[in-house]
Every structure is written in C-alpha cells, then in structure tokens.
N, C-alpha and C positions, 0 to 999 in steps of 0.2 A: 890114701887110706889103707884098711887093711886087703883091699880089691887088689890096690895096684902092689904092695909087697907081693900079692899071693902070684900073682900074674910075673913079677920079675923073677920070682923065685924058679920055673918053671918055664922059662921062658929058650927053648933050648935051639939053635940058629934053627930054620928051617920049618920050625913046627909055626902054627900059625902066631901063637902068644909070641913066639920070638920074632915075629917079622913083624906084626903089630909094636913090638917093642923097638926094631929096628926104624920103623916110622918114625914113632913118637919122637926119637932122638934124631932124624932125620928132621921134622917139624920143627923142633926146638929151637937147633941149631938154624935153620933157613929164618925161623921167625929172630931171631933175636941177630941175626944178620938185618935184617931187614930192619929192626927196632934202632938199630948204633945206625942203620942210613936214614932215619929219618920217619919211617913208617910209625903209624897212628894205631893202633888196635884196642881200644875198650874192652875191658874185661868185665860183661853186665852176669850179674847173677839171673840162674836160669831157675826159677822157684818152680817145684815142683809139687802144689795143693792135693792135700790126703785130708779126707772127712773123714773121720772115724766113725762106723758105721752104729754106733752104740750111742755116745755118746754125742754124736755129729759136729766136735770139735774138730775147727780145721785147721790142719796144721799146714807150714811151709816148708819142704825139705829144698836141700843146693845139696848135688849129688857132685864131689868130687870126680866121679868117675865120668859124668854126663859131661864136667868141663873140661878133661883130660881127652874124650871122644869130640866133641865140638871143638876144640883147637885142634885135635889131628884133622878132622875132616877140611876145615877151613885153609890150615896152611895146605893141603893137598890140592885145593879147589885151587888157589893162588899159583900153587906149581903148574898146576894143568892148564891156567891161564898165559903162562909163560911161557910155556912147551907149544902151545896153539900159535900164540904170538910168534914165535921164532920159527916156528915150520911154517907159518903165512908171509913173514920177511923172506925166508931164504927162498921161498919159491914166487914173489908177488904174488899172492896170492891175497885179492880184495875178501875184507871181513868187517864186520862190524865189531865194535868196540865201545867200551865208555876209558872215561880217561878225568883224570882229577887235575886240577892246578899243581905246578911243582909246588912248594913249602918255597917263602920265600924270609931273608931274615930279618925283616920288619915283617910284627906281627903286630893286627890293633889291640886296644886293650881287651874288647870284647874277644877277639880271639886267643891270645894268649890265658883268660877268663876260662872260654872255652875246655882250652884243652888242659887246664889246670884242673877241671870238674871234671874231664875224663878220666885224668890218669889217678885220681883217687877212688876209682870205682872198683 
C-alpha cells in the first residue's frame, strides 16, 4: 500500500527502513526458494475488528502491512531454525526438533483436496 511505497522510497542502505527492506527481499527470495521445493505456506487473512465507538459498527480490517511484517517475521523464524539446525549438526550437538513427513508424489484425494483449499486462501 501506500506504507510500503513510503517506506521504499526512503529506505537508504544502512538506515533501519533500508535493512528492513533488505530483509523483506531477503525473505522473499528464501520463501519462494522454498515454495519451487516444495514447501506449503497458507496465506490466512489476519482480520483486524474496529467498533466504531459511536456507532458500534464493527468493522474487519487485513492490514497489508501486518502481512508484509508476519511474512518477514516467519521466514526469519524458519532461517533461525536452520541456522540452529546446522550449528547442532556440525557440532553434534543433541536438540529437540519437530520434523514433518517428506511430500511424497502420491497424494490422496482428500489431500490433494486439502492443499487445493489452501492455496486458494
């Protein structure tokens, strides 16, 4: 929106707007690596409820800029999960984990179902 022009426009290496901005493209790129391997990511609208104090009509806002900030913060959590991970390999170092099924290329209907109502969200 007009947040994120204001924010690019201004964004000058070094200053914070410009390393936030150097994230963002940092994120982008990692996430949509991630996306052509296979990776699942739901894209859920984050509604944000305002009562109008007068009228106490309530209304739903989805803040562009709330999903711009929750996708940086997410891929960064995901990097710092990998970063953990590979400083725990190179040194054995025992850690707890969770860990998902690989994707295999039989999917059942109900799955393929699934992820068909994800990626339209």
């Amino acid at each position: 929106g007009e947040a994120a022009g204001a924010a690019d426009a201004v964004a000058e290496p070094g200053s914070v707007v410009g390393t936030l901005a150097l994230l963002e493209r940092v994120a982008r790129a990692r996430k949509a690596r991630r996306m052509a391997a296979g990776a699942v990511s739901p894209t859920l609208p984050r509604p944000n409820p305002r009562v109008d104090p007068v009228t106490l009509e309530v209304r739903l806002k989805s803040s562009d800029d709330q999903m711009r900030s929750g996708s940086l913060i997410e891929e960064m959590m995901v990097l710092a999960g990998e970063v953990c991970a590979e400083l725990a390999a190179t040194h054995e170092l025992p850690v707890a984990f969770r860990a998902q099924q690989l994707p295999t290329d039989e999917r059942t209907e109900e799955q393929q179902a699934g992820m068909d109502t994800l990626r339209r969200l």
